[in-house]
SEDREN-608346 format. One record per residue (C-alpha): x, y, z; residue in one letter; residue number from 0. Coordinates in steps of 0.5 Angstrom, whole numbers, plus 500, padded with zeros to 3 digits. Layout:
// residues N
+-----+-----+-----+------+-----+
!   X !   Y !   Z ! code ! pos !
+-----+-----+-----+------+-----+
!   X !   Y !   Z !    A ! NUM !
...
+-----+-----+-----+------+-----+
//
This chain:
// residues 251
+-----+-----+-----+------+-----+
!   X !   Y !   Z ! code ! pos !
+-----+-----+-----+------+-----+
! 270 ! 624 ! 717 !    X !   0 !
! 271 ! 620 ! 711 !    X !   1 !
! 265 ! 617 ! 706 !    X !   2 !
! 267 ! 610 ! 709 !    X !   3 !
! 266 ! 612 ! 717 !    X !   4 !
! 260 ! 616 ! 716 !    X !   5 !
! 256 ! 611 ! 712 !    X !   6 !
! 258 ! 605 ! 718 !    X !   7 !
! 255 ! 610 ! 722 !    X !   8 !
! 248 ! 610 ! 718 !    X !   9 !
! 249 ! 602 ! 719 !    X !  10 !
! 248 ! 603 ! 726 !    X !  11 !
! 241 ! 606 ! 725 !    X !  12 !
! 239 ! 599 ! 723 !    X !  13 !
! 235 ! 603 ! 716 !    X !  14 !
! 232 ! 607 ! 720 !    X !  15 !
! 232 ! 614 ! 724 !    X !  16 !
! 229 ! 615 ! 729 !    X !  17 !
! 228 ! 618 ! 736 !    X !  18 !
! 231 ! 613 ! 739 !    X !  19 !
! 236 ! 609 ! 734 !    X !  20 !
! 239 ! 617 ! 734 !    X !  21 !
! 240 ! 618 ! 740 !    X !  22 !
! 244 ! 611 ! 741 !    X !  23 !
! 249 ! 614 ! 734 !    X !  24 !
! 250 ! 621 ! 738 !    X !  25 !
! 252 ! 618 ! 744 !    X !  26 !
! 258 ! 614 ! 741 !    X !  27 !
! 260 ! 621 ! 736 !    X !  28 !
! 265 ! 626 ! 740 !    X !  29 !
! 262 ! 633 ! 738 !    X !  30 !
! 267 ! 634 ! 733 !    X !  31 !
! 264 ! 627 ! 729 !    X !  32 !
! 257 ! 629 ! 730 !    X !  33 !
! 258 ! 636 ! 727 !    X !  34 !
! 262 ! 632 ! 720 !    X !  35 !
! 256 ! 627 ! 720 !    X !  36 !
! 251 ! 632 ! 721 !    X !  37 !
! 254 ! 637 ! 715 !    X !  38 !
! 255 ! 630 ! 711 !    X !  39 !
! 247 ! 629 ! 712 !    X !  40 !
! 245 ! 636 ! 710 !    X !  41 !
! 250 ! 635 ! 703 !    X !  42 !
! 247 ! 628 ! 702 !    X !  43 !
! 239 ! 631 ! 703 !    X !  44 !
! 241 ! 637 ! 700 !    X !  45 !
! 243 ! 633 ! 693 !    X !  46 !
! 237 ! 628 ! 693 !    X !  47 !
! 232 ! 633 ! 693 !    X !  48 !
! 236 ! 637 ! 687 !    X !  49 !
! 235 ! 629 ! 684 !    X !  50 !
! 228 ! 627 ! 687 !    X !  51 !
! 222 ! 630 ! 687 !    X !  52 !
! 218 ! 629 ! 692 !    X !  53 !
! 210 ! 629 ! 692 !    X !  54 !
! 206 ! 636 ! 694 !    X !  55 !
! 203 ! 633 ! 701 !    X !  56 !
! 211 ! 633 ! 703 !    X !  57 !
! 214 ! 639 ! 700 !    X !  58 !
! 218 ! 644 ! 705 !    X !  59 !
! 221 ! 641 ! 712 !    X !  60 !
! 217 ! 634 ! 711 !    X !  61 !
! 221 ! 633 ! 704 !    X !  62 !
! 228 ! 633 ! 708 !    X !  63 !
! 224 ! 628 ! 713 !    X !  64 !
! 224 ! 624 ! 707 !    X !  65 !
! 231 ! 624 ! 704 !    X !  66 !
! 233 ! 623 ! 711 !    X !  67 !
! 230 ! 617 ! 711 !    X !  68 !
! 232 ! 614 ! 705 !    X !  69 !
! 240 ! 617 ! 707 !    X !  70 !
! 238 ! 612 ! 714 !    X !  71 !
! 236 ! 607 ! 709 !    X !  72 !
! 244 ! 606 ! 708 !    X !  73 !
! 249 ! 607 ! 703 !    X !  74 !
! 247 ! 602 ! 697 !    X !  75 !
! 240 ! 604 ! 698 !    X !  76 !
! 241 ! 612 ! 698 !    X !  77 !
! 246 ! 611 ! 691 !    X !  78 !
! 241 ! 607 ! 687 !    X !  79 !
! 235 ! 612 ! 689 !    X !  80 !
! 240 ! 618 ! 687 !    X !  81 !
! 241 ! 615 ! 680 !    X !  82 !
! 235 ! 613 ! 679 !    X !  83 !
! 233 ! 619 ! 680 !    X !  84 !
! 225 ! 618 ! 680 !    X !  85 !
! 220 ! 622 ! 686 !    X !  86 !
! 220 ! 619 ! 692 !    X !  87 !
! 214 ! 615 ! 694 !    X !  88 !
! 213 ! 617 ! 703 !    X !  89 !
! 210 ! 610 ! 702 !    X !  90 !
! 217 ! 607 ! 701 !    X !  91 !
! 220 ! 610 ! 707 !    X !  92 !
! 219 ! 611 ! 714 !    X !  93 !
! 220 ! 618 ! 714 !    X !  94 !
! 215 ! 620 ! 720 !    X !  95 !
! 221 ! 621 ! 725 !    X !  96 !
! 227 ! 622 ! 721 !    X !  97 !
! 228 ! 629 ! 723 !    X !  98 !
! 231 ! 626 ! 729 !    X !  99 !
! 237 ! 625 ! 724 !    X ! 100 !
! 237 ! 632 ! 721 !    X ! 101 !
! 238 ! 635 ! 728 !    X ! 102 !
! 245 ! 630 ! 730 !    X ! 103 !
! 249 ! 634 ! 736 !    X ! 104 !
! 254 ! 634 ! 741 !    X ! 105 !
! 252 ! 630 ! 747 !    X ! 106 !
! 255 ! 635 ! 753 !    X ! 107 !
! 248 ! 637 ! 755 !    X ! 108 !
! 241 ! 639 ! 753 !    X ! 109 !
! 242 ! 646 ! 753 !    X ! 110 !
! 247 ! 644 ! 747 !    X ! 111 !
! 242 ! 640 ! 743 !    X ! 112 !
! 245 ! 645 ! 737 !    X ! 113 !
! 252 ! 647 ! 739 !    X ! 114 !
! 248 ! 653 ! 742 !    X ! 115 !
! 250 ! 656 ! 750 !    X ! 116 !
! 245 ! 654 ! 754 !    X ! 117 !
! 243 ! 661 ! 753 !    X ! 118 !
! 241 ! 663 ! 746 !    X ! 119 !
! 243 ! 667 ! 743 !    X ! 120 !
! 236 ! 669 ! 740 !    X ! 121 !
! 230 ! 668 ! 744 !    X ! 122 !
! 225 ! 665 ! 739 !    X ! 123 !
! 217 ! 666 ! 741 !    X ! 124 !
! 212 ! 664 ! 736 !    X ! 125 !
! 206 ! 669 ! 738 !    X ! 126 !
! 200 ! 667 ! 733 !    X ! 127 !
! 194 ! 662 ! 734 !    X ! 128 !
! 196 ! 658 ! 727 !    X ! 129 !
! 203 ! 655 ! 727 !    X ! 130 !
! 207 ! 648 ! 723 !    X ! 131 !
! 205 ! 642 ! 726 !    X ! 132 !
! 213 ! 641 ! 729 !    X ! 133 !
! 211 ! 648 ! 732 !    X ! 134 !
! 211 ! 648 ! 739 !    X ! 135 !
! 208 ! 655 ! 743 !    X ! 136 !
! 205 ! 657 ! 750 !    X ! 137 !
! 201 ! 662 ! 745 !    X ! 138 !
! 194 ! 661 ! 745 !    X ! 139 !
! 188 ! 664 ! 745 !    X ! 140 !
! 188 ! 666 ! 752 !    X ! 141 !
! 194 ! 670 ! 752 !    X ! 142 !
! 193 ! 674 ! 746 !    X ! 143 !
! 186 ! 677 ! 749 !    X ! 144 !
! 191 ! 679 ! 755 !    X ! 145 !
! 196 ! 681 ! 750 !    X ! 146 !
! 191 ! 685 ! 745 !    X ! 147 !
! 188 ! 687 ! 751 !    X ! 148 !
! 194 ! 690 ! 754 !    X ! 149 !
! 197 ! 692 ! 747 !    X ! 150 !
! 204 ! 689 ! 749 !    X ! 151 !
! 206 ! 688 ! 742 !    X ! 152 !
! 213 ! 685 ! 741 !    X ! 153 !
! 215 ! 689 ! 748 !    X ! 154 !
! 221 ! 684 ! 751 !    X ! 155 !
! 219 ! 688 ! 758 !    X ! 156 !
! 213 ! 683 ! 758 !    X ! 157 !
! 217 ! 676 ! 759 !    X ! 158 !
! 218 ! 672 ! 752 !    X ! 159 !
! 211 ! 667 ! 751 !    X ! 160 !
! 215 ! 659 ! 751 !    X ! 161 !
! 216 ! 657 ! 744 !    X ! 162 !
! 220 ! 652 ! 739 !    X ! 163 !
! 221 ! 650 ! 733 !    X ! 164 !
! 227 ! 645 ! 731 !    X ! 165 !
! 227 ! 649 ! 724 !    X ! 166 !
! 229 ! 655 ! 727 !    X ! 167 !
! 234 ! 651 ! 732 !    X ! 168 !
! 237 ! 649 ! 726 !    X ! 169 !
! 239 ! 655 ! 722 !    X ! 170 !
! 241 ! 658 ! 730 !    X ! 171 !
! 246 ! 653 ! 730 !    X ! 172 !
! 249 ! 656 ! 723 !    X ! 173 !
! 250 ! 662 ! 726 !    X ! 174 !
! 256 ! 661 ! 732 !    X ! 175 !
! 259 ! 668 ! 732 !    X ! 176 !
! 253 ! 673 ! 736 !    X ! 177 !
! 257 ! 680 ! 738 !    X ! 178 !
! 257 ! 680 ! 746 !    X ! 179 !
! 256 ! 687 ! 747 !    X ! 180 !
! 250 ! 688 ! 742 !    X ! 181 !
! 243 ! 689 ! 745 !    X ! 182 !
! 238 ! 683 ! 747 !    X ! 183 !
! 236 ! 679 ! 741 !    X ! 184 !
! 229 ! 676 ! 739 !    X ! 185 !
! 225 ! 673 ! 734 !    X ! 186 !
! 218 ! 673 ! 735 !    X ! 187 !
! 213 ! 671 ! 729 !    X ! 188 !
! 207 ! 675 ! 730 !    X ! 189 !
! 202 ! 680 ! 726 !    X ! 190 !
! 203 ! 687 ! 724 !    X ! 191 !
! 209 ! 688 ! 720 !    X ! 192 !
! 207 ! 686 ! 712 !    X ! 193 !
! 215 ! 684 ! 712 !    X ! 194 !
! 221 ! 682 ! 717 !    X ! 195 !
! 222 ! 689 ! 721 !    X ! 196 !
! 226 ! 689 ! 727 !    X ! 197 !
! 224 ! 693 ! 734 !    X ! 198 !
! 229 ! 697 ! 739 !    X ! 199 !
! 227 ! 697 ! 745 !    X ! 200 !
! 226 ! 701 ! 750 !    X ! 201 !
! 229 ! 707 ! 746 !    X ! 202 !
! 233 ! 708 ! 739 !    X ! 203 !
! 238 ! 711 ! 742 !    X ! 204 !
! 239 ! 706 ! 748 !    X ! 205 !
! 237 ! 700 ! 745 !    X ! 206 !
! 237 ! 694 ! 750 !    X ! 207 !
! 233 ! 689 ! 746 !    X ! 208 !
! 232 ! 689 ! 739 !    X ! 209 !
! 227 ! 685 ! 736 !    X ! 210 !
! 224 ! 683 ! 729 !    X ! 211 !
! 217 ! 682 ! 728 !    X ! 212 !
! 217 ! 677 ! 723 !    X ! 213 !
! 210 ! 677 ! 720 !    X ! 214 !
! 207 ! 669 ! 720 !    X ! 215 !
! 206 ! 667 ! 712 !    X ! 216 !
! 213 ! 669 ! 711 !    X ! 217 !
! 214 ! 661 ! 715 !    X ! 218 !
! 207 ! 659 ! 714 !    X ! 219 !
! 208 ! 659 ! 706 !    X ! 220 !
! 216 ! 657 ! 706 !    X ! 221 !
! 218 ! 651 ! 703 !    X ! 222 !
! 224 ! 651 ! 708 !    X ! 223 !
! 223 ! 654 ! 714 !    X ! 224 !
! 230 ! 653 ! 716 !    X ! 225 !
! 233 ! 657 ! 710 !    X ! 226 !
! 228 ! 663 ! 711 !    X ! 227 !
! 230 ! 663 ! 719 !    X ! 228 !
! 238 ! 663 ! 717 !    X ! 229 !
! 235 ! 669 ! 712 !    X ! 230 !
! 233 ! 673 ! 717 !    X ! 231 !
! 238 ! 671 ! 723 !    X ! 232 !
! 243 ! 674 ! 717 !    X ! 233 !
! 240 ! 680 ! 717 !    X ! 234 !
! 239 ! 681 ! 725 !    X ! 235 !
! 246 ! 678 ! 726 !    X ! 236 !
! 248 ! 685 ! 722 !    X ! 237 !
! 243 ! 689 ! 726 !    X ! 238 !
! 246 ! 687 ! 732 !    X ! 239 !
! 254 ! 688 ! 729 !    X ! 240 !
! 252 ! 695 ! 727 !    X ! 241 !
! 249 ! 696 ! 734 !    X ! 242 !
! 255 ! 693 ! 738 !    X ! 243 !
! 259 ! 698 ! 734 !    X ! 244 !
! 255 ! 704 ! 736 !    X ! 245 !
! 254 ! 705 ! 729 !    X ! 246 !
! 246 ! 709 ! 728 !    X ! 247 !
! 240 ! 704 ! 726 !    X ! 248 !
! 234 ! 705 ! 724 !    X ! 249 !
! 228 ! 702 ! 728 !    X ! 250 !
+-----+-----+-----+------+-----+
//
C-alpha cells in the first residue's frame, strides 16, 4: 500500500476514528490491505510518540488512542503536529474511540477479528478483581471466594474465566506461527508469582497445558500493555517450541 493510497483511506474517516467510521474502512479493505494499513498505523503512531509527549492522564495504551486520532485527522494534519513536535493536548483530538483504528482487520469473520483462527492460539483469562478499564473479565468477587475456596489456582481442568483485552489481541496477532503439537496454552494474570512463571499441567512430564501466571502489577503498571504481553508471548511461544520438540522444561 503506497503512502498515497493509505492516507485516502484515512480521508475516508472523515477525521475521525471510531466504531463506526472504522468498520465502513474495513469493509472496503481485502485482508491484505487492511494488514499494510494496519502496519502503516502502528509506524506513524509509533513515530508521533517519539515526537510528541503526551500528558501524565494518557500515558500507555490511551497515548496511542491519541496519536491514533491525530493519523484520522489526515495527512496535512498529521505532518504539521509531527513537525511541530509539541505535547499533544487530548482536548484537541477526539481520541476516546480511536483504538478502533488500532485494531484494522480482515473481514472474513469475527472470529478473525485479529488474523487469529477462530480458536486461540493462547486463551487469555484475567483472574484479579482490579483490571484496566478496556479490560473486560467475568471475575469477580463471587468466583474468587469459589476459587479461593477451592484452592483451584491457574489449573486449566476448572474451565477458563471469560476474559478479554484488545492489548493483549493485538501483541496475539504478532504472533502468527504457534507449533501444532505443543500443549494447551494459556495466559492468566493472577496473583501468586512475584514475576511471569509458566505452569504445566497435569504433570511435568506429560504436560497437556502449559500456563503462565502472569502477576497483575506487571500490566497494571505498564506503559504498554501490548509491548509486555508480545514480551511474554515471546517467552511461551519458546516454551511451547522446546515442548513441541520434546525437549525437558521446567515447571
Amino acid at each position: 500500500m503506497t503512502p498515497e493510497e493509505f492516507w485516502a483511506h484515512v480521508d475516508s474517516l472523515g477525521g475521525v476514528a471510531d466504531d463506526g467510521t472504522v468498520e465502513d474502512l474495513v469493509e472496503r479493505l481485502s485482508t491484505a490491505e487492511a494488514e499494510a494499513f494496519a502496519e502503516r498505523v502502528e509506524v506513524l503512531v509509533e513515530e508521533l510518540l517519539r515526537a510528541c509527549d503526551v500528558p501524565g492522564t494518557h500515558t500507555g495504551d490511551t497515548a496511542e488512542w491519541l496519536a491514533a486520532a491525530v493519523i484520522a485527522a489526515g495527512r496535512e494534519t498529521y505532518e504539521a503536529t509531527l513537525a511541530a513536535g509539541e505535547p499533544l493536548d487530548p482536548e484537541r483530538w477526539s481520541w476516546d474511540e480511536a483504538e478502533a483504528l488500532l485494531v484494522v482487520a480482515p473481514v472474513e469473520g469475527e472470529d478473525e477479528a485479529f488474523g487469529l483462527p477462530a480458536t486461540p492460539p493462547v486463551t487469555f483469562q484475567w483472574l484479579h478483581l482490579t483490571s484496566p478499564d478496556d479490560v473486560e473479565t467475568a471475575y469477580d468477587e463471587n468466583v474468587a471466594e469459589v476459587t479461593g475456596a477451592l484452592g483451584i489456582g491457574p489449573d486449566p481442568a476448572f474451565g477458563p474465566v471469560p476474559a478479554s483485552d484488545p492489548a493483549f489481541d493485538r501483541a496475539l496477532a504478532r504472533h502468527q506461527d504457534w507449533p501444532t503439537a505443543a500443549p494447551q496454552l494459556h495466559l492468566a494474570v493472577m496473583e501468586g508469582f512475584d514475576e511471569p512463571t509458566p505452569t504445566l499441567w497435569p504433570n511435568v512430564e506429560e504436560p497437556e497445558h502449559v500456563v503462565l501466571v502472569v502477576p497483575p502489577p506487571m500490566l497494571l503498571e505498564a506503559i504498554n500493555r501490548v509491548e509486555v504481553y508480545d514480551w511474554l508471548l515471546t517467552g511461551l511461544e519458546g516454551l511451547a517450541r522446546e515442548l513441541a520438540g520434546g525437549a525437558p522444561a521446567d515447571a
